[in-house]
Backbone as CSV, one residue per row, in Angstrom:
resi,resn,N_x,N_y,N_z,CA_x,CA_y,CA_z,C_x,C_y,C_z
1,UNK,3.848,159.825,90.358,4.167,161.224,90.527,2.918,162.045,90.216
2,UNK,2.590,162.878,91.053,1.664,163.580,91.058,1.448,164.792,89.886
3,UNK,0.846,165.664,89.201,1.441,166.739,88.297,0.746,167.697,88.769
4,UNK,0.485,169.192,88.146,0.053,170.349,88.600,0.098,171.076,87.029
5,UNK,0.054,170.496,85.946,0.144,170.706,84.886,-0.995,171.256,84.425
6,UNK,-2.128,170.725,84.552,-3.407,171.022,83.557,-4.000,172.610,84.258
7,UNK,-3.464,172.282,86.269,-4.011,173.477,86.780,-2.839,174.958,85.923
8,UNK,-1.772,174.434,85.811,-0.915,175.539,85.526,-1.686,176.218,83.772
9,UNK,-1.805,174.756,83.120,-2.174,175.214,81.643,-3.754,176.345,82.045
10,UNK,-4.232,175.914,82.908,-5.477,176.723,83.273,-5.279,178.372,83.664
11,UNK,-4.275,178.559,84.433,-3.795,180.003,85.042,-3.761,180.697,83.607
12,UNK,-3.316,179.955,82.586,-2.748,180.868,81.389,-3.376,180.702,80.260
13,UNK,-4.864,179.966,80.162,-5.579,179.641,79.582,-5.253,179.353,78.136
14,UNK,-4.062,178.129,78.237,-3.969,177.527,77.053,-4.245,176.312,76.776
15,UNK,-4.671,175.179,75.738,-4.691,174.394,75.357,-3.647,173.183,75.299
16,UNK,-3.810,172.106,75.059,-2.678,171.341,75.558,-2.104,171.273,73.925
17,UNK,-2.768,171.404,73.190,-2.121,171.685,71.648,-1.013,173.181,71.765
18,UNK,-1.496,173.782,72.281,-0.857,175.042,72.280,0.389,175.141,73.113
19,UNK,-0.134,174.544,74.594,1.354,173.807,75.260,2.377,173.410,74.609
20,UNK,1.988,172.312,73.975,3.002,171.420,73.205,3.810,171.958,71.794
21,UNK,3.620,173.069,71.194,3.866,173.659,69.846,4.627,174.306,70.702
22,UNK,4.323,175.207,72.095,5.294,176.220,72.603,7.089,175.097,73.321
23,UNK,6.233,174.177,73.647,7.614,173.276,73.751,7.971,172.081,72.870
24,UNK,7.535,171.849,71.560,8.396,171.363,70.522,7.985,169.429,71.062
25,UNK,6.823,169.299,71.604,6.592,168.050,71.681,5.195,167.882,71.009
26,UNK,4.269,166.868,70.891,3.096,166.341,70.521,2.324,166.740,71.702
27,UNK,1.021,167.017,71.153,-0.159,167.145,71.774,-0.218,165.671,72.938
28,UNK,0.147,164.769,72.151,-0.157,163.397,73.375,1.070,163.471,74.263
29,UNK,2.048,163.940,74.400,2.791,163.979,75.220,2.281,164.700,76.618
30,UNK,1.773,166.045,76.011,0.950,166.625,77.396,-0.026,166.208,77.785
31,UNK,-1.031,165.463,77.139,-2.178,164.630,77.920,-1.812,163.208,78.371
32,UNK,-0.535,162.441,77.666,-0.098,161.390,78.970,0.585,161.813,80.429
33,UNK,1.076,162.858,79.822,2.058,163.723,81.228,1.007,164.177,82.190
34,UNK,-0.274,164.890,81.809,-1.200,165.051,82.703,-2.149,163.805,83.263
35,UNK,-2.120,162.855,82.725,-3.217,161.926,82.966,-1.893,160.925,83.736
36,UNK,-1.480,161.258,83.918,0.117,160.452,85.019,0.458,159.318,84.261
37,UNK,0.434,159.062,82.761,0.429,157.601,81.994,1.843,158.582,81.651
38,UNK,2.604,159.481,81.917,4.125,159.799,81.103,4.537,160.531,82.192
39,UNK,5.709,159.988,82.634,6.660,161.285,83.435,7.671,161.802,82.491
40,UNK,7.873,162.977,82.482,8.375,163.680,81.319,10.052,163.395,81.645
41,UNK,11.330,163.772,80.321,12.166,163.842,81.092,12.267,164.908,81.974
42,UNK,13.710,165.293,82.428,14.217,166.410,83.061,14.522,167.665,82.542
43,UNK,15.031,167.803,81.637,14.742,168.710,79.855,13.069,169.061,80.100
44,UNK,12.297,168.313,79.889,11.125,168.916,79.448,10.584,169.195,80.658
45,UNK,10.619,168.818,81.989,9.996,168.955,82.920,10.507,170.809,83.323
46,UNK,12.104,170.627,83.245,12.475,172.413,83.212,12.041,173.233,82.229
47,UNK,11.571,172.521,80.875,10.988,173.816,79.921,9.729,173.959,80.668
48,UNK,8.735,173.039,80.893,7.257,173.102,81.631,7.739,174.577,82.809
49,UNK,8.229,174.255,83.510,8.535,175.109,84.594,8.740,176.518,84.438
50,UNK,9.879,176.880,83.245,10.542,177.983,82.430,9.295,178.584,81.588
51,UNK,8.472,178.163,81.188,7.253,178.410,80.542,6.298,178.752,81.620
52,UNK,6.044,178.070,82.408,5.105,178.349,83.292,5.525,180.209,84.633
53,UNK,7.005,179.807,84.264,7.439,180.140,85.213,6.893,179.979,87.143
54,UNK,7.516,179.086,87.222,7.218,177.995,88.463,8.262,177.309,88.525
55,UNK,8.742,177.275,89.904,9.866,175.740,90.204,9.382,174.614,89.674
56,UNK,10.250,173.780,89.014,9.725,172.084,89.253,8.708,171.590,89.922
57,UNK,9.268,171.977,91.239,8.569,170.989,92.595,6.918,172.054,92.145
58,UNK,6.640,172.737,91.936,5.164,173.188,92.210,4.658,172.889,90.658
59,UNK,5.213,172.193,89.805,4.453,171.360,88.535,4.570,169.597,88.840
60,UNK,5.530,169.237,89.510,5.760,167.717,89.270,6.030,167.383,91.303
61,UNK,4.947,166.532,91.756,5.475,165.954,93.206,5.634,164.514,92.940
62,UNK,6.198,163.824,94.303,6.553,162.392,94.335,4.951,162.011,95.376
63,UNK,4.262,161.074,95.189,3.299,160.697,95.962,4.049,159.764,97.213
């Protein structure tokens, strides 16, 4: 699965530490989720989204 994560953390110029405190997971959760070594669940993939404000589909594709 493809992600769009690190570009999104970029629009809003936050840190992946800072990501992760705003959604209640570990710093390594967002750098396996970006480096494609973690697909997140479905829970966290809608907070990513709700935070970003962005659909799903324009943070997470199927290759």
């Amino acid at each position: 699965m493809q992600n769009f994560l690190k570009i999104e953390r970029a629009k809003k110029n936050i840190t992946q530490a800072e990501l992760a405190k705003e959604l209640a997971v570990s710093r390594l959760t967002i750098h396996s989720i970006e480096s494609g070594k973690f697909n997140p669940s479905v829970q966290l993939a809608l907070k990513m989204a709700a935070f970003f404000e962005v659909k799903v589909e324009d943070l997470f594709q199927l290759d």
